[in-house]
DRENDO-1510 file (C-alpha; in Angstrom, 1 decimal, always signed):
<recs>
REC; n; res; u; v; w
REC; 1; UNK; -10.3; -24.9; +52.6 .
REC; 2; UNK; -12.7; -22.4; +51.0 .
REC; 3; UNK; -13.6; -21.5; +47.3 .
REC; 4; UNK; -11.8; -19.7; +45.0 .
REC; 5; UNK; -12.3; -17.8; +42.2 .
REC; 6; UNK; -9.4; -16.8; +39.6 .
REC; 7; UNK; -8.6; -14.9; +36.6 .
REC; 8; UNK; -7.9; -16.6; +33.4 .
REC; 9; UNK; -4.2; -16.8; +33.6 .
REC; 10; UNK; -3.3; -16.7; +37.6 .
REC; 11; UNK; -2.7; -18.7; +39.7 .
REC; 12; UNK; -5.1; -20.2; +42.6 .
REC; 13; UNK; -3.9; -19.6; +46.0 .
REC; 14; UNK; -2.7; -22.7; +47.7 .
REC; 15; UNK; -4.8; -25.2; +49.2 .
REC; 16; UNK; -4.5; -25.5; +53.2 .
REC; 17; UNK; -6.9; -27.1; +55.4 .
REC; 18; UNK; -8.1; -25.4; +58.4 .
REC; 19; UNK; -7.9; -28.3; +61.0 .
REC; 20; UNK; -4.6; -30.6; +60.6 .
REC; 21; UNK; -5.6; -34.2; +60.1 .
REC; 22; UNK; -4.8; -36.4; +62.7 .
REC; 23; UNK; -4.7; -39.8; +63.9 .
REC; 24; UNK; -3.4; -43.0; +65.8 .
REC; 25; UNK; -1.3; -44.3; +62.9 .
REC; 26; UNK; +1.4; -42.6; +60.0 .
REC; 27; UNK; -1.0; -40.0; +57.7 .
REC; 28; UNK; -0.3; -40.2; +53.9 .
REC; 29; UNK; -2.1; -37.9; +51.9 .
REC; 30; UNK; -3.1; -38.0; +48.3 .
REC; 31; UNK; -4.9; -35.2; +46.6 .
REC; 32; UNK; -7.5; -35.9; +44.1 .
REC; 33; UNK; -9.0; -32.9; +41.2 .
REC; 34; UNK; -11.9; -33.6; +39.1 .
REC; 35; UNK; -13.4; -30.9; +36.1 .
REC; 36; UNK; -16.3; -32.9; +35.8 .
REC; 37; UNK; -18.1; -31.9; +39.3 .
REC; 38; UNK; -18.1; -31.7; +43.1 .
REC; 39; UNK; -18.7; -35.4; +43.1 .
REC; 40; UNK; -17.2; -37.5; +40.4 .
REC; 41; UNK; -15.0; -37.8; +38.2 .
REC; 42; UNK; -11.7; -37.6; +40.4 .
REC; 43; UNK; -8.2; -38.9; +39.9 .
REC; 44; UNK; -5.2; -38.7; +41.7 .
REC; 45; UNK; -3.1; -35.9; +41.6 .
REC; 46; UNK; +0.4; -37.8; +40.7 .
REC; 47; UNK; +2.9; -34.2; +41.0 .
REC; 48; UNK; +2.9; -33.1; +44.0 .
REC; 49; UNK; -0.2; -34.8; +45.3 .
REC; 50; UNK; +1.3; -36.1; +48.4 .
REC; 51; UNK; +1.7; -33.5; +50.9 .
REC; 52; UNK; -0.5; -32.3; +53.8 .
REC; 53; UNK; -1.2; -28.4; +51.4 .
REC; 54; UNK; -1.7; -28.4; +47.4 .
REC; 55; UNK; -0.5; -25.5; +44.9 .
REC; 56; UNK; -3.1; -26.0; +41.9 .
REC; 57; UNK; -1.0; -23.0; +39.8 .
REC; 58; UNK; -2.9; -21.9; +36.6 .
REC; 59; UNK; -5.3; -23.2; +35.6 .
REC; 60; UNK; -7.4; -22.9; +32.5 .
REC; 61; UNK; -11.3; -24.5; +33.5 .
REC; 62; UNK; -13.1; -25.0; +36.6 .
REC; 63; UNK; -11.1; -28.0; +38.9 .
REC; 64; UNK; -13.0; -29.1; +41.9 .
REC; 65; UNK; -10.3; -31.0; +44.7 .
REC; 66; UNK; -10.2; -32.7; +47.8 .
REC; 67; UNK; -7.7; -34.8; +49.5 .
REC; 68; UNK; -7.9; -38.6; +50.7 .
REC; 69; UNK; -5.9; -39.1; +54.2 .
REC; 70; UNK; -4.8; -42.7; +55.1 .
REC; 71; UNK; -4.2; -44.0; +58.2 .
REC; 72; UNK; -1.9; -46.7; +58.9 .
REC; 73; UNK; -0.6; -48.0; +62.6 .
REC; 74; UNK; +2.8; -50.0; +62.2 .
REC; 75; UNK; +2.9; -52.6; +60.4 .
REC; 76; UNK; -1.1; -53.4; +60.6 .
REC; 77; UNK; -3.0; -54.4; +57.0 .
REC; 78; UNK; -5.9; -52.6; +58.1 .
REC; 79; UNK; -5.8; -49.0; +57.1 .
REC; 80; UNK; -8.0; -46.2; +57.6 .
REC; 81; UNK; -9.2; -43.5; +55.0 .
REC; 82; UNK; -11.2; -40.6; +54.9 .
REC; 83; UNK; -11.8; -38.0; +52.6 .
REC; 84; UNK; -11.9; -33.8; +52.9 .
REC; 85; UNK; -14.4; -31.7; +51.9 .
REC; 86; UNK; -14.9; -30.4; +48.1 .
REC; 87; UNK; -13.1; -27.3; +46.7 .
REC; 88; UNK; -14.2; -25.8; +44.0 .
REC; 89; UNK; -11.7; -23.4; +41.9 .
REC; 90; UNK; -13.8; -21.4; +39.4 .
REC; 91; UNK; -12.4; -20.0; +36.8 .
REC; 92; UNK; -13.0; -17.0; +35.1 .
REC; 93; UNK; -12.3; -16.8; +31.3 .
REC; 94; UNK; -12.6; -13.4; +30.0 .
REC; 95; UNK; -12.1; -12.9; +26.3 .
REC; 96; UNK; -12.2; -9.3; +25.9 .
REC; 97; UNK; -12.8; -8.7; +22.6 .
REC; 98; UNK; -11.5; -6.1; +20.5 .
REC; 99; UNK; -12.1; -2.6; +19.1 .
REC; 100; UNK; -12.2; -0.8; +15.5 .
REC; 101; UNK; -10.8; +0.7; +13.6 .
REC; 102; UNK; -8.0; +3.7; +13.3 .
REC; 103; UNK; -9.8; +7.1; +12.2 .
REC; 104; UNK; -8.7; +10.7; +10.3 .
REC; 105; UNK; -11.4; +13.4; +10.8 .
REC; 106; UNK; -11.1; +17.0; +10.3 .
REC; 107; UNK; -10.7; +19.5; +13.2 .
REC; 108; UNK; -14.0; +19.8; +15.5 .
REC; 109; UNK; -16.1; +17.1; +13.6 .
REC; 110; UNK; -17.5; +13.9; +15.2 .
REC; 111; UNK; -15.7; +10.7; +14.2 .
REC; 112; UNK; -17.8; +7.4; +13.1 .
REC; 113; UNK; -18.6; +5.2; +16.5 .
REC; 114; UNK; -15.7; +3.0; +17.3 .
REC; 115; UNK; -17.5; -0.7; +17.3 .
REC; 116; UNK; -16.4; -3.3; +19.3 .
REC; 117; UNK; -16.9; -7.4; +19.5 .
REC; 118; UNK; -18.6; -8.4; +22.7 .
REC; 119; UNK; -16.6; -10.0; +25.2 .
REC; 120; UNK; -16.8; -13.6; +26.5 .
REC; 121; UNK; -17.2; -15.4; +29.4 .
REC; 122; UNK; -18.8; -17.2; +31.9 .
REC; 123; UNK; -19.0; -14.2; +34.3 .
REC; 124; UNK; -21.5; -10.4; +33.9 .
REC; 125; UNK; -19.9; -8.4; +31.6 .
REC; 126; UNK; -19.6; -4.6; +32.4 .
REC; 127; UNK; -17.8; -2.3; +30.3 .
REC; 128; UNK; -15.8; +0.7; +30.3 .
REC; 129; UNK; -14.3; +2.9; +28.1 .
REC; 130; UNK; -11.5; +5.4; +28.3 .
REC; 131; UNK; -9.5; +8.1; +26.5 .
REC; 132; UNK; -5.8; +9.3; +26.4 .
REC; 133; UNK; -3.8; +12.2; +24.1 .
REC; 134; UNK; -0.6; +10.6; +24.4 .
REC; 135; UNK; -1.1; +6.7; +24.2 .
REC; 136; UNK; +0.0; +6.5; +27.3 .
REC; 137; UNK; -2.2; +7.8; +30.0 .
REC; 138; UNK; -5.9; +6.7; +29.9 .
REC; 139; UNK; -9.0; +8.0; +31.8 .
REC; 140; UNK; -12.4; +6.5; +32.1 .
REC; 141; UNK; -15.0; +8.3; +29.6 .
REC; 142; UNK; -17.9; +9.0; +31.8 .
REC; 143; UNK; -21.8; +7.3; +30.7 .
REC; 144; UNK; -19.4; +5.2; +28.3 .
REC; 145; UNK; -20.7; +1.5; +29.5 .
REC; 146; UNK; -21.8; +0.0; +25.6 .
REC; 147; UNK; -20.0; -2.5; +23.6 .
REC; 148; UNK; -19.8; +0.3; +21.1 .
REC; 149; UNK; -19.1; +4.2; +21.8 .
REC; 150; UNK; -19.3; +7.0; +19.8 .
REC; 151; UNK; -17.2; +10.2; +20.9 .
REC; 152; UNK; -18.1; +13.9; +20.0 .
REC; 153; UNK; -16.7; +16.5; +18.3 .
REC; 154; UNK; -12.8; +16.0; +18.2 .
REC; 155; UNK; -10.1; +19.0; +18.3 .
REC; 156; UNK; -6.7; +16.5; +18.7 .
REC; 157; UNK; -5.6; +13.7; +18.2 .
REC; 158; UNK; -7.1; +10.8; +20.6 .
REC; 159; UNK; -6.6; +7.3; +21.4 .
REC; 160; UNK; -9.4; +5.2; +22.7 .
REC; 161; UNK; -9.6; +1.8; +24.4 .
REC; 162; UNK; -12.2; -0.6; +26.4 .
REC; 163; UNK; -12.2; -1.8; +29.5 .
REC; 164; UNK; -14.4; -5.3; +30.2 .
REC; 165; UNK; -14.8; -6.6; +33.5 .
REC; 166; UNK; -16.7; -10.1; +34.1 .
REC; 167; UNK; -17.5; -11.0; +37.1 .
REC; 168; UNK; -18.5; -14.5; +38.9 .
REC; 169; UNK; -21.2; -15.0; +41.9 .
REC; 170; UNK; -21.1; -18.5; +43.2 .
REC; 171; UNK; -24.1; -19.9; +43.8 .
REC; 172; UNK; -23.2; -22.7; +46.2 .
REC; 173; UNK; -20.6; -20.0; +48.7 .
REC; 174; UNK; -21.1; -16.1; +49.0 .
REC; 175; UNK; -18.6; -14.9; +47.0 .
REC; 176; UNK; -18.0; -13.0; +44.1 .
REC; 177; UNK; -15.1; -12.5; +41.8 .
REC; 178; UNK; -14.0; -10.0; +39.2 .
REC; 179; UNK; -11.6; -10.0; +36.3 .
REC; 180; UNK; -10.7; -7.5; +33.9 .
REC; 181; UNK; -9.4; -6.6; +30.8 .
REC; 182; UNK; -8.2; -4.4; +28.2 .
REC; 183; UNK; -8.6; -4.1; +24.3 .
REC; 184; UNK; -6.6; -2.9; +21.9 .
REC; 185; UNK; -6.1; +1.1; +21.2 .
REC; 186; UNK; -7.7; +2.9; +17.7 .
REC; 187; UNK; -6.3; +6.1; +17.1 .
REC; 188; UNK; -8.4; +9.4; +15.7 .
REC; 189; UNK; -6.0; +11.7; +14.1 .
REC; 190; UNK; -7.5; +14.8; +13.7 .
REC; 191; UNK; -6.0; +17.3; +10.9 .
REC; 192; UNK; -6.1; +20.9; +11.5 .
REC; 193; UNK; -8.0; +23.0; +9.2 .
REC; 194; UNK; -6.1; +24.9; +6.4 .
REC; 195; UNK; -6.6; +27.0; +3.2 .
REC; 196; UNK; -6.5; +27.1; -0.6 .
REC; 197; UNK; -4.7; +30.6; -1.9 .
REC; 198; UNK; -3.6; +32.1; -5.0 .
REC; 199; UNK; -3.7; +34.5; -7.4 .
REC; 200; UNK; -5.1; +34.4; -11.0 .
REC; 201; UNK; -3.1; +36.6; -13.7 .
REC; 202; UNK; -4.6; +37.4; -16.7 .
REC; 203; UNK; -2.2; +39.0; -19.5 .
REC; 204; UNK; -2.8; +40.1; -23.1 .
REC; 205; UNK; -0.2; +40.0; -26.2 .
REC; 206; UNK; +1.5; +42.9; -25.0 .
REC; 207; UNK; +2.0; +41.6; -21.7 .
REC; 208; UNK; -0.7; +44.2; -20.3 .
REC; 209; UNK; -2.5; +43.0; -16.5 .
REC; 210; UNK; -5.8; +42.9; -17.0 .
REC; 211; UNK; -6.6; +41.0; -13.5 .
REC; 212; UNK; -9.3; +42.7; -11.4 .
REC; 213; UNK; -11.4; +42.1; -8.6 .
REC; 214; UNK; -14.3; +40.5; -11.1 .
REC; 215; UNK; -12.5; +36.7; -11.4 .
REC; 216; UNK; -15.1; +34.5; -9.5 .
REC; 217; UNK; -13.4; +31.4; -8.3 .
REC; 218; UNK; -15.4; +28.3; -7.1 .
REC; 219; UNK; -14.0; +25.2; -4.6 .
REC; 220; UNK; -15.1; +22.0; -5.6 .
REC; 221; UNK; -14.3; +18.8; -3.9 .
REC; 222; UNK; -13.0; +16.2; -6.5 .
REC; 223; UNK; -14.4; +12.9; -4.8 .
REC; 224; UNK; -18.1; +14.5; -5.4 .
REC; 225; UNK; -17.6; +17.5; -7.1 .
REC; 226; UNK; -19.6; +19.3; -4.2 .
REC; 227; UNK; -18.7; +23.1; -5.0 .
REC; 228; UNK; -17.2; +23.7; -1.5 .
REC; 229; UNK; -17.5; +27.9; -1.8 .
REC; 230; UNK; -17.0; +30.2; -4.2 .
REC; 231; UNK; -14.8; +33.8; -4.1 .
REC; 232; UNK; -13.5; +37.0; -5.6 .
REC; 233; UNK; -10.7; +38.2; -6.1 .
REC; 234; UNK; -9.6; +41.5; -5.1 .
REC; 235; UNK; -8.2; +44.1; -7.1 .
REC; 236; UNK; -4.5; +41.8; -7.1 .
REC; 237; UNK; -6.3; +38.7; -8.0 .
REC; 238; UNK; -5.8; +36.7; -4.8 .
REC; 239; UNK; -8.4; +34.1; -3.5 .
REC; 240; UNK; -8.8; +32.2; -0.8 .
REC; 241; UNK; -10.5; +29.5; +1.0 .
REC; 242; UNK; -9.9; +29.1; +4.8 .
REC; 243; UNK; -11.1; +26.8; +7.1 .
REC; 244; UNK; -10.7; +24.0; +5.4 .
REC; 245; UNK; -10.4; +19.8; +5.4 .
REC; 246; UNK; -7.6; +18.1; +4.3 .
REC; 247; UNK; -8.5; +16.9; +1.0 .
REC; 248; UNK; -8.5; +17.0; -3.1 .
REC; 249; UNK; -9.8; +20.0; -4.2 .
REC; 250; UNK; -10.1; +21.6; -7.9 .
REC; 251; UNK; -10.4; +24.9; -8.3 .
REC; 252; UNK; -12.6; +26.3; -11.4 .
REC; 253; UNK; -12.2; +30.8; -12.2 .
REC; 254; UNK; -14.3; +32.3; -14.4 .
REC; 255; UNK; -13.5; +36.0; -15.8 .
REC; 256; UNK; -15.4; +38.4; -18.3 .
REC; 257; UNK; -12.1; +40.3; -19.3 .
REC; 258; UNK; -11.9; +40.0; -23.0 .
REC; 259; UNK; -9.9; +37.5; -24.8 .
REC; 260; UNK; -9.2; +40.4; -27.5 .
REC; 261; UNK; -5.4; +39.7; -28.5 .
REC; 262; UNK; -4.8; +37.0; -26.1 .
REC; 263; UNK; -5.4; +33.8; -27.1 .
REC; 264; UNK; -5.9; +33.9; -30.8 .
REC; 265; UNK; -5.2; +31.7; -33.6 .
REC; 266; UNK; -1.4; +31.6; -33.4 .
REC; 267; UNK; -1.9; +30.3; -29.8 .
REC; 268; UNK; -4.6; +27.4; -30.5 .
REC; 269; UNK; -1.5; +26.6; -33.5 .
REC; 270; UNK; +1.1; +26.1; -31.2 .
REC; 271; UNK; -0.7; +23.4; -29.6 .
REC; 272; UNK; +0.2; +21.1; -32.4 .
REC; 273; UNK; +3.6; +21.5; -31.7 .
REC; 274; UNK; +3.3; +19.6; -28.9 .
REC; 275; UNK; +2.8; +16.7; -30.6 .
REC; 276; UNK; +6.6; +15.0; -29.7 .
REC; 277; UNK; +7.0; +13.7; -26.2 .
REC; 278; UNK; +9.3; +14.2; -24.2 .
REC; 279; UNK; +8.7; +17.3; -23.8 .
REC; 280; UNK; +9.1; +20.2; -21.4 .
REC; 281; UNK; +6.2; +22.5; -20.7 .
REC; 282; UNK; +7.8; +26.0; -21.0 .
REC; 283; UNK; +4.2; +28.0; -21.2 .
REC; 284; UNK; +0.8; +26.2; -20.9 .
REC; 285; UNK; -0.7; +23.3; -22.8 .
REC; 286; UNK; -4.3; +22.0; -23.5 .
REC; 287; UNK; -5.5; +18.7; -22.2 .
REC; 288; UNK; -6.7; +17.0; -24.7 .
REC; 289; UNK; -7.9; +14.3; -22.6 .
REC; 290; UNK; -10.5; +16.0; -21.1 .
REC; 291; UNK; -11.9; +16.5; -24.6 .
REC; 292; UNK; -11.2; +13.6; -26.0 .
REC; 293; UNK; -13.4; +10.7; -26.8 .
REC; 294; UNK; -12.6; +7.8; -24.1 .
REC; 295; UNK; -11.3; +4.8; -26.2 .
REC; 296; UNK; -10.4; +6.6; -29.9 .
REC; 297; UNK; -6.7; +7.2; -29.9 .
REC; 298; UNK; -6.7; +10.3; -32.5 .
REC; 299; UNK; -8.9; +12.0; -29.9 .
REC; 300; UNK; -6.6; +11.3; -26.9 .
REC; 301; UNK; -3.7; +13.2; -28.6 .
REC; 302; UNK; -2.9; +16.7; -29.0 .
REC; 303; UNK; -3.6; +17.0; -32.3 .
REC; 304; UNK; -5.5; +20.2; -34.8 .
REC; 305; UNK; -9.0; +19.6; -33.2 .
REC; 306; UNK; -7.5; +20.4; -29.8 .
REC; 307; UNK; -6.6; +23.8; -31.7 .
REC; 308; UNK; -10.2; +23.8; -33.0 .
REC; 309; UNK; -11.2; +23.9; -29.2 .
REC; 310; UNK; -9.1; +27.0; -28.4 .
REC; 311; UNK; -10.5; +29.0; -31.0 .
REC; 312; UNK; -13.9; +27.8; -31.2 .
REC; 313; UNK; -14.2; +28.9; -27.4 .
REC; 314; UNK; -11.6; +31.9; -27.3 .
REC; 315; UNK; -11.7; +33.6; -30.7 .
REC; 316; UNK; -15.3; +33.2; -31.7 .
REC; 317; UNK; -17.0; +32.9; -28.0 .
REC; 318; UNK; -18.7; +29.4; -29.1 .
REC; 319; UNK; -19.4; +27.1; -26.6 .
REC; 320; UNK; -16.7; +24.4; -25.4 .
REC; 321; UNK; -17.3; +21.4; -25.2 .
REC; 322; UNK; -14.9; +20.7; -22.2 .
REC; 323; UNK; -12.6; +22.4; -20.5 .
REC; 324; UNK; -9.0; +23.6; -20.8 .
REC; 325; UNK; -6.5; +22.4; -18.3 .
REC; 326; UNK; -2.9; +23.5; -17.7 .
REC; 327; UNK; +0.5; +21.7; -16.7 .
REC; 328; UNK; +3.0; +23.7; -14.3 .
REC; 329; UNK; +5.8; +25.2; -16.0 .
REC; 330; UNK; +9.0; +23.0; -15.9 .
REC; 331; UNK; +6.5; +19.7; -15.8 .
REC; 332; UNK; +7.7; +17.2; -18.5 .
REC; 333; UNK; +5.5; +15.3; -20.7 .
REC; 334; UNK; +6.7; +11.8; -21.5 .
REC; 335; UNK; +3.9; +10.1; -23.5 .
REC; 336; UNK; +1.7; +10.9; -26.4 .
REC; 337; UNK; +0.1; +7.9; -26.9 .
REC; 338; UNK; -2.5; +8.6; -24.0 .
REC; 339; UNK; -2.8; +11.7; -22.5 .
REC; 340; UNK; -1.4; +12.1; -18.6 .
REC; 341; UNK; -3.2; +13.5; -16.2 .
REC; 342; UNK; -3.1; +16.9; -15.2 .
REC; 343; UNK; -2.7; +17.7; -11.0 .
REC; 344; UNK; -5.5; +18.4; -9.1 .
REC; 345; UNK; -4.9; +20.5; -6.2 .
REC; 346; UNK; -4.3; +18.5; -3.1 .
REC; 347; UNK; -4.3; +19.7; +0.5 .
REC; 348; UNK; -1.6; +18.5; +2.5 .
REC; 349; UNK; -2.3; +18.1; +6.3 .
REC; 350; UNK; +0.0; +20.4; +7.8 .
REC; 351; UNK; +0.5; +22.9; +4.1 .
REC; 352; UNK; -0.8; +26.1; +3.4 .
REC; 353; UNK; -1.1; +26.0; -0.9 .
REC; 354; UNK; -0.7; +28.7; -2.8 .
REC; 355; UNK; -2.1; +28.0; -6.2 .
REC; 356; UNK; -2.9; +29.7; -9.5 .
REC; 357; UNK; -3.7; +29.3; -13.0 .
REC; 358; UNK; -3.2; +32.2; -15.5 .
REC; 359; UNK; -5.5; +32.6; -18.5 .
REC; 360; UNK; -2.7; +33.1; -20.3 .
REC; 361; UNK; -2.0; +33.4; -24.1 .
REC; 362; UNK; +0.8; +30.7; -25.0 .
REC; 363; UNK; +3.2; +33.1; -26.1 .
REC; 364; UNK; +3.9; +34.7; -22.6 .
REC; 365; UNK; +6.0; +33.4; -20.0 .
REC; 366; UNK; +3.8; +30.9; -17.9 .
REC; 367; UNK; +2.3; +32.8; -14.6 .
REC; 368; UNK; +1.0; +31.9; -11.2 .
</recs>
């Protein structure tokens, strides 16, 4: 009967001695396990104890056996034992850890490392880990043998894993043992790059285009406000910003056409009107929120300061003190007690937007 080393969760091959026992009288045999040692701390095995070979199954620590033969001639008092050699069953208990967490990067940039908890067990732990686009087939990453692993620059979609392996040398028999293991699967989703496009209109009181190619338009990132590029427009008054991450983005123009019979004073007026919710937005609407004083309720409404604003900044070219913001046409407005927020403009993984917001004088159809 030799060694054995298992796996956490199979079974050990059955035990079989190499030379039958023999003798002058009737053999009964009882097998004996101990998980203390090699040398104590045995008890009889009372299931299936009593034959010549011994399945140990699964088992779940190291179990060291032997088995006790008797001898007894007829009917004789005097009986005869002797005892087998020690086995010992070693048993390797590999907790593999796991893996974290689930990713989304943009198109060619390098993901955060994947970090992993070190396995456990009694055994050398080596590690492995591998790659697959479909979740289903995996391949080994090459130079990828840390606990942790950082992969490069990403162009789809990929699902990583870790492969542990711990493995037993027995000091008392020369013999070695492996088991292995794998974790769970984080996902990297990339998103492809996309774009920001529009056109800016830009019409006077009798409905005459004055867009050119002199409207500067700027891309900022709304989590930061990080100006992400700035544009022209050409002689239409289309933008656009390619090439980029799937994010929220606002978009800021800035023209030097004249304001001459645009918005005037019958426009900053007709912001009072507004005053009633609900409401329907047929043209363009100032937020007052963004010039309002956080916390004083006469300032978060649309009331005649807001009108103030308009002129102070569009009829006598004084400096605002915030900035105007528009609602889509067809948006409803349900509240006045505070003001709602006004859309950013979001880029949808998978959507090209085309977006556009006229300086536009309130009594012309709303434009984009």
């Amino acid at each position: 009967m030799a060694d054995q080393i298992v796996c956490s969760g199979s079974a050990a091959n059955p035990l079989i001695s190499g030379i039958a026992a023999s003798g002058d009288g009737n053999l009964v045999f009882q097998w004996q396990q101990s998980i203390t040692d090699a040398t104590s701390g045995f008890t009889n095995i009372l299931t299936g104890g009593n034959s010549a070979t011994y399945n140990p199954g699964i088992l779940t620590q190291d179990t060291w056996f032997r088995r006790v033969v008797t001898s007894a001639i007829n009917s004789d008092p005097v009986t005869c034992s002797a005892i087998t050699n020690t086995v010992a069953i070693t048993v390797n208990n590999l907790i593999v850890g796991t893996i974290a967490a689930n990713q989304t990067i943009c198109y060619g940039t390098t993901p955060a490392q994947i970090q992993g908890t070190a396995a456990l067990g009694a055994g050398s732990m080596t590690y492995v880990w591998q790659s697959s686009l479909d979740n289903v087939n995996f391949t080994d990453i090459p130079n990828s043998n840390d606990v942790n692993y950082t992969p490069g620059n990403l162009t789809q979609s990929t699902w990583f894993r870790r492969v542990v392996t711990s493995t037993i040398t027995l000091n008392f028999y020369p013999y070695q043992g492996s088991c292995t293991a794998t974790s769970n699967t984080v996902k990297i989703t990339v998103n492809p790059l996309q774009k920001i496009s529009g056109i800016f209109t830009y019409y006077n009181v009798a409905n005459t285009l004055l867009t050119g190619g002199d409207i500067s338009v700027t891309l900022i990132r709304a989590a930061d406000g990080m100006p992400m590029g700035v544009t022209t427009t050409n002689s239409s008054g289309y933008y656009e910003f390619a090439n980029l991450c799937p994010d929220m983005y606002n978009i800021v123009a800035t023209s030097t056409h004249a304001t001459t019979s645009a918005v005037n004073s019958t426009d900053a007026a007709q912001v009072n009107y507004y005053g009633t919710a609900p409401y329907t937005i047929e043209k363009v609407r100032f937020h007052a929120g963004d010039v309002g004083t956080p916390g004083v309720f006469s300032d978060l409404t649309i009331n005649a300061s807001d009108a103030m604003r308009i002129q102070k900044y569009f009829i006598h070219d004084l400096i605002f003190d915030n900035t105007w913001s528009f609602w889509k046409a067809g948006d409803v407005i349900n509240t006045t007690s505070t003001t709602e927020n006004y859309p950013s403009v979001i880029l949808v993984p998978g959507i090209n937007l085309l977006f556009g917001n006229p300086v536009n004088s309130i009594n012309i159809p709303f434009l984009s």
